[in-house]
C-alpha positions in Angstrom: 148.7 75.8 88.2 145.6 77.5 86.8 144.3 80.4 88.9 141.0 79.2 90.7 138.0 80.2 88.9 135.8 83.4 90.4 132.2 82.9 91.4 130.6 85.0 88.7 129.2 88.2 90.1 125.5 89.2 90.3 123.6 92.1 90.0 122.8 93.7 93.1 119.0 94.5 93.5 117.9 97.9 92.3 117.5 100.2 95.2 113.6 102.1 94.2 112.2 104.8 96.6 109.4 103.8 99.4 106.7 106.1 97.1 107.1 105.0 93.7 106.3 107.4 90.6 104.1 105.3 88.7 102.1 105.3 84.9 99.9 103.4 83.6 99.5 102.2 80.0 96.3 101.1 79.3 93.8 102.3 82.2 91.2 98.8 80.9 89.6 96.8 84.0 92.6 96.1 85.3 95.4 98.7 84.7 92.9 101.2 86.5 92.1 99.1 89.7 96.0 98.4 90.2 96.7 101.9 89.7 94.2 102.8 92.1 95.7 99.9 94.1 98.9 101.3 94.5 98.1 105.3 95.0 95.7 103.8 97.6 98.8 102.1 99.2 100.5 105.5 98.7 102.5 105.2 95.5 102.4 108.3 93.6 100.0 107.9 90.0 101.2 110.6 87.3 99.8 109.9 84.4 97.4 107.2 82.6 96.4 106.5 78.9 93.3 104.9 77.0 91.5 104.8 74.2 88.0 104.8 74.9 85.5 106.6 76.4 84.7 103.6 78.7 88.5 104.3 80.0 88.0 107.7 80.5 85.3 106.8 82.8 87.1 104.4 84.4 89.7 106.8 85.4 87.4 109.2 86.7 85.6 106.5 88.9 88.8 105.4 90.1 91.9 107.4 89.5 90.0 111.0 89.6 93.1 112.9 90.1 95.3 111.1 87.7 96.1 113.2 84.3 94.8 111.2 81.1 98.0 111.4 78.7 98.9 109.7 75.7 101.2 106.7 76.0 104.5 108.2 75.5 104.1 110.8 77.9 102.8 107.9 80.6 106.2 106.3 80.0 107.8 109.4 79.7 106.1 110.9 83.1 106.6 107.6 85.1 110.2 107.5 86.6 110.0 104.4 88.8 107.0 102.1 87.5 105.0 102.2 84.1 102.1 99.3 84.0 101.6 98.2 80.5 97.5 96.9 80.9 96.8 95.9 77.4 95.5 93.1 75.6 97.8 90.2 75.3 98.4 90.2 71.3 99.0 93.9 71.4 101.5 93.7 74.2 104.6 93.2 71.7 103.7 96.1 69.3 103.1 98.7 72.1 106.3 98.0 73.9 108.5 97.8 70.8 106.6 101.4 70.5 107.4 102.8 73.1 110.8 101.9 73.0 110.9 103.1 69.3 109.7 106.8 70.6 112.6 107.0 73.0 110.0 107.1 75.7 111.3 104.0 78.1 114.6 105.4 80.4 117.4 102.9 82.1 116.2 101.6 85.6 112.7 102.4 84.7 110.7 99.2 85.4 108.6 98.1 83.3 105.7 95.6 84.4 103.3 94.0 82.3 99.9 92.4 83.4 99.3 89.7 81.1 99.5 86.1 81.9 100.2 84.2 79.2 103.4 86.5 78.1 106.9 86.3 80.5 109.5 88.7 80.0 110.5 88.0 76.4 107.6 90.5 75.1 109.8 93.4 77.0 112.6 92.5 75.3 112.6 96.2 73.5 112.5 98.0 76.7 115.2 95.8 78.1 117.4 97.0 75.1 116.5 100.8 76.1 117.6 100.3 79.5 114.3 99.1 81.4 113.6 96.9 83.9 110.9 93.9 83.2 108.8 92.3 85.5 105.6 90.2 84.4 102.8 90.8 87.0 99.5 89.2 86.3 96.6 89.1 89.0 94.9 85.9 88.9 91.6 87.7 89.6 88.4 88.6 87.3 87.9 92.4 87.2 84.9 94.6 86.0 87.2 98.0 86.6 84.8 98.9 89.3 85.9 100.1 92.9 84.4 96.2 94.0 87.3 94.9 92.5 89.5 96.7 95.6 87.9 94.4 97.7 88.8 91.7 95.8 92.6 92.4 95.7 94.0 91.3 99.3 95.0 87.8 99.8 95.2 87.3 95.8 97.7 85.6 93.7 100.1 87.3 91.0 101.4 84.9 88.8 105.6 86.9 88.7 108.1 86.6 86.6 111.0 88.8 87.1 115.0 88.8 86.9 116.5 87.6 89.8 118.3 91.1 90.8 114.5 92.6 90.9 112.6 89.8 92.5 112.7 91.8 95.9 111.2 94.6 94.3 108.5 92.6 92.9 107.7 90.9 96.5 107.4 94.6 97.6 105.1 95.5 95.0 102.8 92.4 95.3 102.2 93.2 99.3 101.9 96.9 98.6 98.7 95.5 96.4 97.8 93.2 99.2 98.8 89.8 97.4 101.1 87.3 97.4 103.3 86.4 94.9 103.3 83.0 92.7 107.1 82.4 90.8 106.1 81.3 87.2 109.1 80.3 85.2 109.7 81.9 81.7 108.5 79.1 79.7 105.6 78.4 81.4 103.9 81.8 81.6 101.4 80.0 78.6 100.2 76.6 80.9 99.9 79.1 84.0 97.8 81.4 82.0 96.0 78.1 80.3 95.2 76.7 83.8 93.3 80.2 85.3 91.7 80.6 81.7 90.4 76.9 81.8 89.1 77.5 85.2 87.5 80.7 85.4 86.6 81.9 81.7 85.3 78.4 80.4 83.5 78.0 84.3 81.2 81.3 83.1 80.7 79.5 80.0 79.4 76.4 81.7 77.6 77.9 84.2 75.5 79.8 81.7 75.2 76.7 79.7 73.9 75.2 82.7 71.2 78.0 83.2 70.0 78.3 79.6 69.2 74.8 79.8 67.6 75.3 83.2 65.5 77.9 81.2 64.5 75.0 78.3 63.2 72.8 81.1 60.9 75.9 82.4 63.0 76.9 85.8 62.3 80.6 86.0 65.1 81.7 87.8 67.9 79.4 87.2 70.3 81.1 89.3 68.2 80.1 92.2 68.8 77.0 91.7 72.2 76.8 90.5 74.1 79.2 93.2 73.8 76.7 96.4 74.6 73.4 93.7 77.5 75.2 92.2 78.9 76.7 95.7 79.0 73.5 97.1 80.2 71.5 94.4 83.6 74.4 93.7 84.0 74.5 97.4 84.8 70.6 97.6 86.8 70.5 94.3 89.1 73.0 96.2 88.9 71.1 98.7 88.5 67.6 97.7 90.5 67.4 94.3 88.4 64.6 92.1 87.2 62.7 95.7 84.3 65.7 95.1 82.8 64.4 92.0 79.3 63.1 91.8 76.8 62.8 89.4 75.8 60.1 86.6 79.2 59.4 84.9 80.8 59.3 88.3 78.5 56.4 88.7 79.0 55.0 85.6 75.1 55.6 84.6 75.1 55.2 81.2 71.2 55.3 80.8 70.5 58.5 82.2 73.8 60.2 80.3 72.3 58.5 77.0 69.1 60.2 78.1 70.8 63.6 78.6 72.2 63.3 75.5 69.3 62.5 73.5 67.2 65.4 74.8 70.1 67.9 74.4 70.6 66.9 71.0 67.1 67.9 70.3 66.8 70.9 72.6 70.0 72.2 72.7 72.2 71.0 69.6 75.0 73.4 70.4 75.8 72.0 73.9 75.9 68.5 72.9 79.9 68.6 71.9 80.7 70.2 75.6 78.9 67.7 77.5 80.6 65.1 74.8 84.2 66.3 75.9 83.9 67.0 79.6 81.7 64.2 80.4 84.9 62.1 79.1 87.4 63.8 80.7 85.3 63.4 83.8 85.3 59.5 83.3 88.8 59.6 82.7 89.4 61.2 86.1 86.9 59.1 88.2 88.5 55.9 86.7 91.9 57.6 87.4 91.3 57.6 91.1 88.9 55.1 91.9 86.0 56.6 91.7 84.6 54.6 88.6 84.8 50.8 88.0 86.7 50.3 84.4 83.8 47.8 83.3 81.8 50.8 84.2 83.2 53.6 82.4 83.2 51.0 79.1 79.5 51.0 79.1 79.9 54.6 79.3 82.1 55.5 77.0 80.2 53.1 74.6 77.5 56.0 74.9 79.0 58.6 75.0 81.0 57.2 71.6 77.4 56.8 70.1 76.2 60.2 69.9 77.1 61.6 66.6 78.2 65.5 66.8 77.0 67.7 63.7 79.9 69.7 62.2 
């Protein structure tokens, strides 16, 4: 007889002091306001790095007593926790860097802010021994002390090895938040979905208050802010029972009417309005909202309009 198979053993979770020693690489919007995040919840910050002068601002606005060091000696300097806060297409190179330099030490963890990468892009700091943990804030930032009062009750979009998922948790409440378990593989649609809904909603809100501008409202944002209050405050709430408006209806007249006047007011907006005022359809027909006969007729002008390349 065989011998019975072991359960295969785990890693035990890393055991990390209550006050962590803690770098940051990158000291943009948002590696400074989590740095200033965490010394505030009384983690000890040694060292931050940055470029530009806009960062060396930033660090004295918000991280005053925090030594301004190059990036090998933030690594270097931070025993328990290094933040890499750099864009997401540099996030690879500077890693594989700092690796490279002999700067990254075994338990170290090593946490990275952006959201569309997971843990593969710390794949050379795993090799030198590191920790990884992906920790991305799903909040806007302007690297300003406002942003603190943005942080409690916010999501972080984790990603983490099992063995250091505790440690995460900690960190997350330490910053006030709460944490959101993103597998691996889809790091990219969560990053998608907050990019989709906050970057393009500046877009279109701007959109909306140039155009406001063409039809002579002086102070568009007077108008806009209760409309656009109400109407994100019942998505949230609502889901796609909160849409109203002409296509909604299935008013094919008046979006033939936008359309025309766009097209000769305000060329370049004609191919947004094309492609959310379709998707829009889609979903009102999708739950109810909009006959099918309707959203025929409506489609039928919206597939009229003719979109210069």
């Amino acid at each position: 007889m065989s011998a019975p198979l072991r359960p295969r053993a785990t890693a035990a979770p890393p055991v990390f002091p209550r006050t962590l020693t803690v770098g940051v690489l990158g000291a943009g919007r948002v590696g400074a306001v989590l740095g200033a995040a965490l010394a505030a919840a009384g983690h000890r910050m040694v060292a931050a790095s940055g470029a530009s002068g806009a960062t060396a601002a930033r660090l004295a606005l918000l991280l005053p007593q925090t030594p301004h060091r190059s990036a090998p000696a933030v690594a270097r300097a931070a025993a328990d926790l290094l933040i890499v806060a750099v864009p997401d297409d540099a996030l690879a190179g500077v890693v594989a860097d700092l690796a490279a330099s002999g700067a990254l030490r075994p338990g170290q963890v090593v946490a990275h802010t952006s959201g569309a990468h997971g843990l593969a892009a710390l794949a050379p700091a795993v090799e030198a021994g590191a920790r990884p943990l992906a920790l991305h804030p799903a909040m806007t930032f302007t690297g300003t002390p406002d942003d603190l009062s943005r942080l409690p009750g916010i999501s972080y979009g984790v990603t983490a090895p099992t063995e250091l998922r505790p440690f995460a948790a900690r960190l997350v409440a330490d910053l006030g938040g709460v944490p959101e378990w993103v597998g691996e593989h889809d790091r990219p649609l969560y990053h998608a979905a907050l990019a989709h809904g906050a970057n393009h909603l500046v877009t279109l809100v701007n959109e909306a208050a140039d155009r406001l501008r063409d039809a002579g409202v002086e102070r568009p944002e007077k108008v806009l802010a209760p409309l656009l209050r109400a109407a994100l405050e019942n998505a949230l709430r609502l889901g796609d029972d909160a849409l109203t408006g002409p296509v909604s209806r299935g008013d094919a007249g008046t979006v033939r009417r936008h359309l025309d006047r766009l097209a000769r007011t305000a060329p370049e907006s004609v191919p947004a309005y094309l492609a959310l005022a379709r998707r829009t359809a889609d979903r009102a027909v999708a739950v109810g909202r909009l006959r099918p006969a309707d959203a025929a007729a409506l489609r039928n002008a919206l597939d009229g309009i003719e979109v210069a390349a």
